[in-house]
PDB file of N, CA, C and O in Angstrom:
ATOM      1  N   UNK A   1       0.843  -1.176   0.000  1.00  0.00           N
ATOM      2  CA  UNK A   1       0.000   0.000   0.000  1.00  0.00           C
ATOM      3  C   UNK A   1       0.896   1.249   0.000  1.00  0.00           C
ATOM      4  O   UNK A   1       1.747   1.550   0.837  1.00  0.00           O
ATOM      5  N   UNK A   2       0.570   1.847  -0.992  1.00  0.00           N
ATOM      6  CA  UNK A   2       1.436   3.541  -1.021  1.00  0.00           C
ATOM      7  C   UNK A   2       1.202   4.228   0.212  1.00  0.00           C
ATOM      8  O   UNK A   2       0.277   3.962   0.978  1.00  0.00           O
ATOM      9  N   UNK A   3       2.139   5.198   0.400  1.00  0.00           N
ATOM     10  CA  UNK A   3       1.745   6.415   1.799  1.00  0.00           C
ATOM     11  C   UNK A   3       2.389   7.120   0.702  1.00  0.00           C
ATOM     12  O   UNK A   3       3.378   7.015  -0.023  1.00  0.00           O
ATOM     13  N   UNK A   4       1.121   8.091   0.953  1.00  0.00           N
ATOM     14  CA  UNK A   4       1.499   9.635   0.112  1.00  0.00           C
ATOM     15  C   UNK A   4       1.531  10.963   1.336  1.00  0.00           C
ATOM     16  O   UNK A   4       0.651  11.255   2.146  1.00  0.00           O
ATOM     17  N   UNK A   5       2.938  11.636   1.108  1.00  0.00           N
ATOM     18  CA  UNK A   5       3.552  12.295   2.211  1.00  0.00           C
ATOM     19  C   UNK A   5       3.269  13.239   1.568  1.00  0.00           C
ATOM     20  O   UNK A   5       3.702  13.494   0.445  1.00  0.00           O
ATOM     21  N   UNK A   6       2.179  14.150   2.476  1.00  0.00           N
ATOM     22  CA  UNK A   6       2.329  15.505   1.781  1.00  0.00           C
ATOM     23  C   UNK A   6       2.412  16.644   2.949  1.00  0.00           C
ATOM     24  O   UNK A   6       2.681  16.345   4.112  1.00  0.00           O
ATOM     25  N   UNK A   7       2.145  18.024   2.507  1.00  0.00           N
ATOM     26  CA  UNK A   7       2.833  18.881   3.477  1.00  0.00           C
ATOM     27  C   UNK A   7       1.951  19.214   4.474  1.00  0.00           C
ATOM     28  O   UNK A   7       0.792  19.095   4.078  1.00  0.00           O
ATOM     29  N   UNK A   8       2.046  19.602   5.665  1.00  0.00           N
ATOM     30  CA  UNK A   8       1.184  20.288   6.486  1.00  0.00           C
ATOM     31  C   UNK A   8       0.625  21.573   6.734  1.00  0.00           C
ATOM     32  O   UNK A   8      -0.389  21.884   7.359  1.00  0.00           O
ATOM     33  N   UNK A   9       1.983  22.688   5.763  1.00  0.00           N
ATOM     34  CA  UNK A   9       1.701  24.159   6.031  1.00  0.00           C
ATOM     35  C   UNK A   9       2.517  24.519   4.577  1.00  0.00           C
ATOM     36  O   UNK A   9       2.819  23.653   3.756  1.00  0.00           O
ATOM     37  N   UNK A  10       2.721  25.523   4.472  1.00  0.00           N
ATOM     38  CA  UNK A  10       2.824  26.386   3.401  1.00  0.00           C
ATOM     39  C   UNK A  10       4.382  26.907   3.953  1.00  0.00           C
ATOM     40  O   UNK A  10       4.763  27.509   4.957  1.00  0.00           O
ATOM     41  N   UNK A  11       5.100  26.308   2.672  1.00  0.00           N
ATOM     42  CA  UNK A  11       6.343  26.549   3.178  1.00  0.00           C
ATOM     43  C   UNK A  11       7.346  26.149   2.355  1.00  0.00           C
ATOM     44  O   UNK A  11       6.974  25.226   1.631  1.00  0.00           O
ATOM     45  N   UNK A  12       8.728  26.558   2.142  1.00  0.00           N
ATOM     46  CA  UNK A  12       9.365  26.179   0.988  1.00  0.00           C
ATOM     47  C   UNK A  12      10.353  24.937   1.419  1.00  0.00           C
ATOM     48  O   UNK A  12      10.766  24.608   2.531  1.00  0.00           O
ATOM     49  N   UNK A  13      10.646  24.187  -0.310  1.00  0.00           N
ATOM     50  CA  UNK A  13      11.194  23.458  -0.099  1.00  0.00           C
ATOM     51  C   UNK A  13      12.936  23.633   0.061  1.00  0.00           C
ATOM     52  O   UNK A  13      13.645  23.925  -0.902  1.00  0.00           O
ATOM     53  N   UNK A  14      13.340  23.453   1.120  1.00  0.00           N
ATOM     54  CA  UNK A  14      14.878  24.142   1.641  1.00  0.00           C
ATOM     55  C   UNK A  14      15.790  22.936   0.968  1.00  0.00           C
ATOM     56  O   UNK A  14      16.700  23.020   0.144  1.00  0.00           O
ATOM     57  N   UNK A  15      15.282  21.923   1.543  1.00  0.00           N
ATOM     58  CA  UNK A  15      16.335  20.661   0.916  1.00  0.00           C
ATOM     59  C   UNK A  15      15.806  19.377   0.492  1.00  0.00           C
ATOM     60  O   UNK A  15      14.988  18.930   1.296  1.00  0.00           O
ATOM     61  N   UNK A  16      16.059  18.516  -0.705  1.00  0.00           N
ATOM     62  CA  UNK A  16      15.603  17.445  -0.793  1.00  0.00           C
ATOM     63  C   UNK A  16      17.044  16.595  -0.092  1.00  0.00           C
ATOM     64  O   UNK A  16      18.247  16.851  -0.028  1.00  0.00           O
ATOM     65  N   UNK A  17      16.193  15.518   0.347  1.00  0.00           N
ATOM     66  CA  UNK A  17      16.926  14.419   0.913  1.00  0.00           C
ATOM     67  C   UNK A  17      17.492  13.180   0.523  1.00  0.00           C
ATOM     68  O   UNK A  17      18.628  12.716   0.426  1.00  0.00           O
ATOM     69  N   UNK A  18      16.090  12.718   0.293  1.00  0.00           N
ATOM     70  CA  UNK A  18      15.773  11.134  -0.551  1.00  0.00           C
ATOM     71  C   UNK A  18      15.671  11.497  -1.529  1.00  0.00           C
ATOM     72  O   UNK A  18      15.528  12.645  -1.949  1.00  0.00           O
ATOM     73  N   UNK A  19      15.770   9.970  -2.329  1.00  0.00           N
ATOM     74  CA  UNK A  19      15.584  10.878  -4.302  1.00  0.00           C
ATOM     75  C   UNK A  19      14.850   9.042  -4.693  1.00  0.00           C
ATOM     76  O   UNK A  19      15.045   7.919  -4.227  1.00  0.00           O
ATOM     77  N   UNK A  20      13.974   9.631  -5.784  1.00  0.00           N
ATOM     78  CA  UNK A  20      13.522   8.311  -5.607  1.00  0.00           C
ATOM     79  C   UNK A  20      14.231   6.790  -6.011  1.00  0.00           C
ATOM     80  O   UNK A  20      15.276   6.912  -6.650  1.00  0.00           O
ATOM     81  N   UNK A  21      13.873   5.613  -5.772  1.00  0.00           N
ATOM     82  CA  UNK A  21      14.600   4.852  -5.943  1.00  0.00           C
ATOM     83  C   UNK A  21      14.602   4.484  -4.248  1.00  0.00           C
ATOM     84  O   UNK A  21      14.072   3.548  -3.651  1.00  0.00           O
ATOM     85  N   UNK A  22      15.458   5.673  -3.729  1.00  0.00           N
ATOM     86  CA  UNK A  22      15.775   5.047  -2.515  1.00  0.00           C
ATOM     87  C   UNK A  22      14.853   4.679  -1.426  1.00  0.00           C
ATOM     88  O   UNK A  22      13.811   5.256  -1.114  1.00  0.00           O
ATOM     89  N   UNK A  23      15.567   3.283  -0.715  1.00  0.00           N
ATOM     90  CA  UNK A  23      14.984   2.660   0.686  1.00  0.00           C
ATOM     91  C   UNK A  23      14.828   3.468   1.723  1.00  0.00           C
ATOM     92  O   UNK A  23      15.786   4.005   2.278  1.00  0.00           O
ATOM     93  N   UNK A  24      13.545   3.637   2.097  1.00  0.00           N
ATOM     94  CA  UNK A  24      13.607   4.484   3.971  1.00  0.00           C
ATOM     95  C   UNK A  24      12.728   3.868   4.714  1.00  0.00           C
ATOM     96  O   UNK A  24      11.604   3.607   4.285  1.00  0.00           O
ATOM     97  N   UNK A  25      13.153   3.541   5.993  1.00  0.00           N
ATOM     98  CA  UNK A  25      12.411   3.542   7.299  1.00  0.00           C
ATOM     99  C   UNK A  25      11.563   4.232   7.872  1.00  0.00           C
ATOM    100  O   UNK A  25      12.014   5.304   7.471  1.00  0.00           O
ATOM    101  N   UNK A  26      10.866   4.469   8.365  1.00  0.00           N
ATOM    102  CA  UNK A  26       9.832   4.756   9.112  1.00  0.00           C
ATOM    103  C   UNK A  26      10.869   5.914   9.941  1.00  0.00           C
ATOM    104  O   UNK A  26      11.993   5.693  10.392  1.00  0.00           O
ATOM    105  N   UNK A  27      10.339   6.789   9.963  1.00  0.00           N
ATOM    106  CA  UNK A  27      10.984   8.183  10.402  1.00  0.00           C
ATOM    107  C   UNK A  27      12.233   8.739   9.924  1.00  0.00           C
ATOM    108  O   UNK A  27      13.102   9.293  10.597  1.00  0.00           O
ATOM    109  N   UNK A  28      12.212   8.503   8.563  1.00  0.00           N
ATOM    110  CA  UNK A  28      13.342   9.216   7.399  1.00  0.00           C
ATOM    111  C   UNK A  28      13.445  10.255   7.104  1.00  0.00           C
ATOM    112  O   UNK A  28      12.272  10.554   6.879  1.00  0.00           O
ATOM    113  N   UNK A  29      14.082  11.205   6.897  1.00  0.00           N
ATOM    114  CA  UNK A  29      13.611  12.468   6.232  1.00  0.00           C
ATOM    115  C   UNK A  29      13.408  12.571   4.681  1.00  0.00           C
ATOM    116  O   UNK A  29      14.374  12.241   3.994  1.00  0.00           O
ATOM    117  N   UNK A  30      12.408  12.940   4.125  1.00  0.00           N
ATOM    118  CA  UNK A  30      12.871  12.925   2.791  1.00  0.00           C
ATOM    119  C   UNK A  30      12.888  14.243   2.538  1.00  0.00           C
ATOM    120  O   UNK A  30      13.763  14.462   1.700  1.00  0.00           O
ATOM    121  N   UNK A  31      12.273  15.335   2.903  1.00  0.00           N
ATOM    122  CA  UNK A  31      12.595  16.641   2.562  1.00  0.00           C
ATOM    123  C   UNK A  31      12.813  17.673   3.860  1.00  0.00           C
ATOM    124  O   UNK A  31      12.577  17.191   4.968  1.00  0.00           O
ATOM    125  N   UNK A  32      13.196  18.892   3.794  1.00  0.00           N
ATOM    126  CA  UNK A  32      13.189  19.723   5.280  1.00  0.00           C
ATOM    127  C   UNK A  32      12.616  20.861   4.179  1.00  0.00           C
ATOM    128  O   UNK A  32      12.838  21.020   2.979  1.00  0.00           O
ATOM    129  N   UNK A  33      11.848  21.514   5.065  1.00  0.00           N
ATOM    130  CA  UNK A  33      10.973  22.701   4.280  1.00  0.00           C
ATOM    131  C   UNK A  33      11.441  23.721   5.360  1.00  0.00           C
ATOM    132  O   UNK A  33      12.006  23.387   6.402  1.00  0.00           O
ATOM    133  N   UNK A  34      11.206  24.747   5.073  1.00  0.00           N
ATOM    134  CA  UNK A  34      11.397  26.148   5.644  1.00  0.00           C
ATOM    135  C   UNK A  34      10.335  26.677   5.936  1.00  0.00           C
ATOM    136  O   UNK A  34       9.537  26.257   5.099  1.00  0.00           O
ATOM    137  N   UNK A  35       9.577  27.672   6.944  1.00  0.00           N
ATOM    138  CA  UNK A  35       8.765  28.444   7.278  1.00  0.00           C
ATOM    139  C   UNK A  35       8.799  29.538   8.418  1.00  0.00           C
ATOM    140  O   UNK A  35       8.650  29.265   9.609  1.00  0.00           O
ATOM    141  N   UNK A  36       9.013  30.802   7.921  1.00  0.00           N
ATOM    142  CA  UNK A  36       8.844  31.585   9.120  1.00  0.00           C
ATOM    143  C   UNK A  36      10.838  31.409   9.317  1.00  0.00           C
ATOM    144  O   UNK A  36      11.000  31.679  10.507  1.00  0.00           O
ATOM    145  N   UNK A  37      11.728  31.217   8.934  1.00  0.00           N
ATOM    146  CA  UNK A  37      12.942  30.727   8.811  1.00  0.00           C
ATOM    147  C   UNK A  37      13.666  29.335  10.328  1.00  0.00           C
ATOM    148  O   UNK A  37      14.742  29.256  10.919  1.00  0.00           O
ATOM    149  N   UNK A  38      12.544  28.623  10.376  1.00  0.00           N
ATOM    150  CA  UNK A  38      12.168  27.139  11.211  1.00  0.00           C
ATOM    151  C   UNK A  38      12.499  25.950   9.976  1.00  0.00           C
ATOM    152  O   UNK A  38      11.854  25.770   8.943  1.00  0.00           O
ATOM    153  N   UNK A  39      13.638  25.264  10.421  1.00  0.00           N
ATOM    154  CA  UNK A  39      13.884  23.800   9.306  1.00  0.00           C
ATOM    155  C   UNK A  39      12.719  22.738   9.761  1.00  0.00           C
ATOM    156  O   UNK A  39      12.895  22.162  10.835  1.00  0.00           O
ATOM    157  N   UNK A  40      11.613  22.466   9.047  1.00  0.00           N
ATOM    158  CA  UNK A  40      11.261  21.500   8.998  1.00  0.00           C
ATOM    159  C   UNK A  40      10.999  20.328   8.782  1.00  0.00           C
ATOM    160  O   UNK A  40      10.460  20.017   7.719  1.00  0.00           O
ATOM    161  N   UNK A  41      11.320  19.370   9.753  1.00  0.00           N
ATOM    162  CA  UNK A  41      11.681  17.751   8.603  1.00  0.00           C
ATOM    163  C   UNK A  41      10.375  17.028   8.438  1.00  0.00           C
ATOM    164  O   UNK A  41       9.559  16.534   9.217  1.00  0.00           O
ATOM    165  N   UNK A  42      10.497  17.171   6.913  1.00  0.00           N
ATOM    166  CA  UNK A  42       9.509  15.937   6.247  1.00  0.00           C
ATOM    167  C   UNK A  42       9.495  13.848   6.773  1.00  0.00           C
ATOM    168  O   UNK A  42      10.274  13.027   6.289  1.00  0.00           O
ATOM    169  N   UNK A  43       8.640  13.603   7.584  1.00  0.00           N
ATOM    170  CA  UNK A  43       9.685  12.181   7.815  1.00  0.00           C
ATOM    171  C   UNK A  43       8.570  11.378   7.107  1.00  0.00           C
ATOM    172  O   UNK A  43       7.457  11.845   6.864  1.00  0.00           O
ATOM    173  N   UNK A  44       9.099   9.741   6.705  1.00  0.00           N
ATOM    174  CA  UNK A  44       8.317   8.841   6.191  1.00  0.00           C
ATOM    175  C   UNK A  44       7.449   8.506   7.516  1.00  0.00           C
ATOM    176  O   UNK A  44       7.821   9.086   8.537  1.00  0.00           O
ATOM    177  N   UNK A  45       6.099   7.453   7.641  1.00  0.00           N
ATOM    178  CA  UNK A  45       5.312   7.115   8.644  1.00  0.00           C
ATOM    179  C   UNK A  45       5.735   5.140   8.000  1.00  0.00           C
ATOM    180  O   UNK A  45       5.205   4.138   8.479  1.00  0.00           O
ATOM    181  N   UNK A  46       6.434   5.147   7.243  1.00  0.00           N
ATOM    182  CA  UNK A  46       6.141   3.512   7.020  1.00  0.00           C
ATOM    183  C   UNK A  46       7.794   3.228   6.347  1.00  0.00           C
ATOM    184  O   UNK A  46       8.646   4.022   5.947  1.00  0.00           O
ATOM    185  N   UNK A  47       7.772   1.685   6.443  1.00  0.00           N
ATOM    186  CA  UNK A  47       9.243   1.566   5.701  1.00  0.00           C
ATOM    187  C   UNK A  47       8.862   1.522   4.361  1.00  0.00           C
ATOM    188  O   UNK A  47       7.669   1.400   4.084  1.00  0.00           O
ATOM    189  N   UNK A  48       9.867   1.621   3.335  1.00  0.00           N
ATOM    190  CA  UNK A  48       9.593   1.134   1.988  1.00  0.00           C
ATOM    191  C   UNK A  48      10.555   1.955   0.934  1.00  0.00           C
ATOM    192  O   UNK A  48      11.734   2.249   1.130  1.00  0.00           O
ATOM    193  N   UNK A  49       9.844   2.223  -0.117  1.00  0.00           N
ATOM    194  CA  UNK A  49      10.896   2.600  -1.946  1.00  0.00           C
ATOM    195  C   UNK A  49      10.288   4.048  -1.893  1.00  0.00           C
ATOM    196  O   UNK A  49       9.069   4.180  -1.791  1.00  0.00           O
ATOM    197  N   UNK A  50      10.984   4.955  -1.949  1.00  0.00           N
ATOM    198  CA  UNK A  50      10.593   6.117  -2.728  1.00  0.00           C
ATOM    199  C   UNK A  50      10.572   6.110  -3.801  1.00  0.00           C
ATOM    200  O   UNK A  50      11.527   6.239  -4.566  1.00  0.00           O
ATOM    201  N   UNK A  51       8.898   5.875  -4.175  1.00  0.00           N
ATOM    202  CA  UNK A  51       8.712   5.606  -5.567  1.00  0.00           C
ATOM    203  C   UNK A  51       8.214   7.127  -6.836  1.00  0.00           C
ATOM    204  O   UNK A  51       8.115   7.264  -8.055  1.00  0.00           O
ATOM    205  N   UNK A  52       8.055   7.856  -5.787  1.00  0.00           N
ATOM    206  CA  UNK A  52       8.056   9.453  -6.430  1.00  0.00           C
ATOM    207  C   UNK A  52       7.860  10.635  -5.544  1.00  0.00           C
ATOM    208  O   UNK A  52       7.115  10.727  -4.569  1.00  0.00           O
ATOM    209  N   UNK A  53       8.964  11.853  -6.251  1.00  0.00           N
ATOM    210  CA  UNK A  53       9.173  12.818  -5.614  1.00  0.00           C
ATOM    211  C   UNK A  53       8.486  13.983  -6.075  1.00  0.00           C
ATOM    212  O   UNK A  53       9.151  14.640  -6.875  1.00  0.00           O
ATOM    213  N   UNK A  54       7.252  14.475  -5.785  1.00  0.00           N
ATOM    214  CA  UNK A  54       6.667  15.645  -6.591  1.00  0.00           C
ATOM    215  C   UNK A  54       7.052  16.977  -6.041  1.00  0.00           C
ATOM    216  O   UNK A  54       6.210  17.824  -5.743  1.00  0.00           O
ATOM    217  N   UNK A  55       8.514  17.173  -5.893  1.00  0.00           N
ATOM    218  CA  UNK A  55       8.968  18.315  -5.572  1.00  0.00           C
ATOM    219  C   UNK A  55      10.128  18.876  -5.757  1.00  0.00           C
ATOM    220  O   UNK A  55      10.816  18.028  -5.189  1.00  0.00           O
ATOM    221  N   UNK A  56      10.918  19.714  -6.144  1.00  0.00           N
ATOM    222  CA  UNK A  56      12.143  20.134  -5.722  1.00  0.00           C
ATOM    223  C   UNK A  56      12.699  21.374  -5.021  1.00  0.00           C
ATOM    224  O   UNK A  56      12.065  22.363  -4.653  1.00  0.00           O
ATOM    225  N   UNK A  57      13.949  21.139  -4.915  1.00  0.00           N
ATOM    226  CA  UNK A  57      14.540  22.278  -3.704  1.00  0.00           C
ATOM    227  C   UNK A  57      14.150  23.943  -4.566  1.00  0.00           C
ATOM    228  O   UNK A  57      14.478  24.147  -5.735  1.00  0.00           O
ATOM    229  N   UNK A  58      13.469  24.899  -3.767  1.00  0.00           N
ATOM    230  CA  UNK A  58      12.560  26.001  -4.283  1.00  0.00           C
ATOM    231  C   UNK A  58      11.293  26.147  -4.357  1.00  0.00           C
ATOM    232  O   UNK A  58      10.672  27.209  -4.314  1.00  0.00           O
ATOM    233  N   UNK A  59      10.826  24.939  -4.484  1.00  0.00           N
ATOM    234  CA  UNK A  59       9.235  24.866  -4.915  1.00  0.00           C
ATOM    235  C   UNK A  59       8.585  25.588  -3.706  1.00  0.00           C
ATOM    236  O   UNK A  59       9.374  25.758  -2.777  1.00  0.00           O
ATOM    237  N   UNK A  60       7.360  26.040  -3.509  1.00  0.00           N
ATOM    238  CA  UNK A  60       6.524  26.168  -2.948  1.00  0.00           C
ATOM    239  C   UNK A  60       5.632  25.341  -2.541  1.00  0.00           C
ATOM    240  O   UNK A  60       5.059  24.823  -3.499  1.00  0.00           O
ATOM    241  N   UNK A  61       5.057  24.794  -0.996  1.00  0.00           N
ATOM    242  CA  UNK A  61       3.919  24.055  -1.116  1.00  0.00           C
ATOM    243  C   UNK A  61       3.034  24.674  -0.411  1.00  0.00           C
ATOM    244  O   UNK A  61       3.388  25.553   0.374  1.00  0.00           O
ATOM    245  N   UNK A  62       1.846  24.358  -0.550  1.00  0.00           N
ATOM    246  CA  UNK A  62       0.925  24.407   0.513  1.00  0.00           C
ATOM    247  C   UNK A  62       0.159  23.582   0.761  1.00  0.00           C
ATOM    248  O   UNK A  62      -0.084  22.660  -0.018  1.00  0.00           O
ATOM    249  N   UNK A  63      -0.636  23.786   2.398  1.00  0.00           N
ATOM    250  CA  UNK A  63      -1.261  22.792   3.213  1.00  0.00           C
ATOM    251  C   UNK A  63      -2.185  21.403   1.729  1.00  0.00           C
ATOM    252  O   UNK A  63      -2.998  21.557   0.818  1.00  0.00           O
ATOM    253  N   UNK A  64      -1.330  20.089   2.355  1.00  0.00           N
ATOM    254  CA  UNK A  64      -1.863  19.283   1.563  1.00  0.00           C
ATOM    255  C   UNK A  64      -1.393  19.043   0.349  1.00  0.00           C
ATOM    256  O   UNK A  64      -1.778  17.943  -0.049  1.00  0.00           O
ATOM    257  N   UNK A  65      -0.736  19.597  -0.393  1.00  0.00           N
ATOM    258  CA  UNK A  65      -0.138  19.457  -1.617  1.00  0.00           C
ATOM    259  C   UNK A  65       0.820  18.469  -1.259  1.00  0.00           C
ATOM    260  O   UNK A  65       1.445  18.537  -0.201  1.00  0.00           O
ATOM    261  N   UNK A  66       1.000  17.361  -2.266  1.00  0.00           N
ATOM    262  CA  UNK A  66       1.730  16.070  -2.362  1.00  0.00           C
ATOM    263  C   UNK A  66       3.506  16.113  -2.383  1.00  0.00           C
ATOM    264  O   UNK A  66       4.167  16.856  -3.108  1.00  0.00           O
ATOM    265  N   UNK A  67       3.878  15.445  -1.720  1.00  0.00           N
ATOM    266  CA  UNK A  67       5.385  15.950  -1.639  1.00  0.00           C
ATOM    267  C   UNK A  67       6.562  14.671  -2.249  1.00  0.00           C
ATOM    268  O   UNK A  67       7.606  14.856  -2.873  1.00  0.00           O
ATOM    269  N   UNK A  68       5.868  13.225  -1.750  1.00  0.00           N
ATOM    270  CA  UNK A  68       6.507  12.271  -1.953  1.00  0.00           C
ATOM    271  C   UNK A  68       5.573  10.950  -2.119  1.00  0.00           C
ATOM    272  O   UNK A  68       4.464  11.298  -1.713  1.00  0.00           O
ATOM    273  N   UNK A  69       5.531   9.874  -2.447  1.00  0.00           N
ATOM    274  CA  UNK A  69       5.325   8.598  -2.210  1.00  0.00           C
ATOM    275  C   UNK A  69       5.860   7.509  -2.185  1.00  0.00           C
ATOM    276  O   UNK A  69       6.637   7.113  -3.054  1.00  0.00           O
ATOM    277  N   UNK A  70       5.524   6.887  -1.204  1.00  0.00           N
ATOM    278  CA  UNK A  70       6.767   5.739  -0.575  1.00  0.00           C
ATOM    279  C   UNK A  70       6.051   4.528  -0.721  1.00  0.00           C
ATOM    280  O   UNK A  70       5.108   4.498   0.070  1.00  0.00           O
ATOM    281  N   UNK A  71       6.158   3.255  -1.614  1.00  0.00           N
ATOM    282  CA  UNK A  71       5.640   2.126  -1.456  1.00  0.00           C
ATOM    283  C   UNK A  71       6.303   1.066  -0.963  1.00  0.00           C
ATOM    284  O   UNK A  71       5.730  -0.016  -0.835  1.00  0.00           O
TER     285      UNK A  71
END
């Protein structure tokens, strides 16, 4: 079953981490976003493949917009 990681607040993307392809555990980072100038880490909730990254370092997100998916 996919987990689709998406954002909580409106905030930029400062750094990508994971890239897809790669294996992560259950509390990984795959991205750190910025807000208010606060690093925020993106973490996985499950183990598995980062099977897509709908973001890169600059982008903009906001609340809910899709960031990663990990199967």
């Amino acid at each position: 079953m996919a987990e689709e990681i998406r954002a909580e607040l409106v905030a930029n993307v400062w750094r990508v981490v994971a890239r897809p392809g790669t294996a992560v555990h259950t509390g990984d980072t795959v991205v750190i976003l910025e807000s208010m100038k606060m690093e925020i880490p993106v973490l996985t909730e499950t183990d598995g493949r980062l099977v897509r990254l709908a973001v890169n370092e600059g982008d903009v997100v906001r609340e809910g917009d899709l960031i990663a998916v990990v199967e």
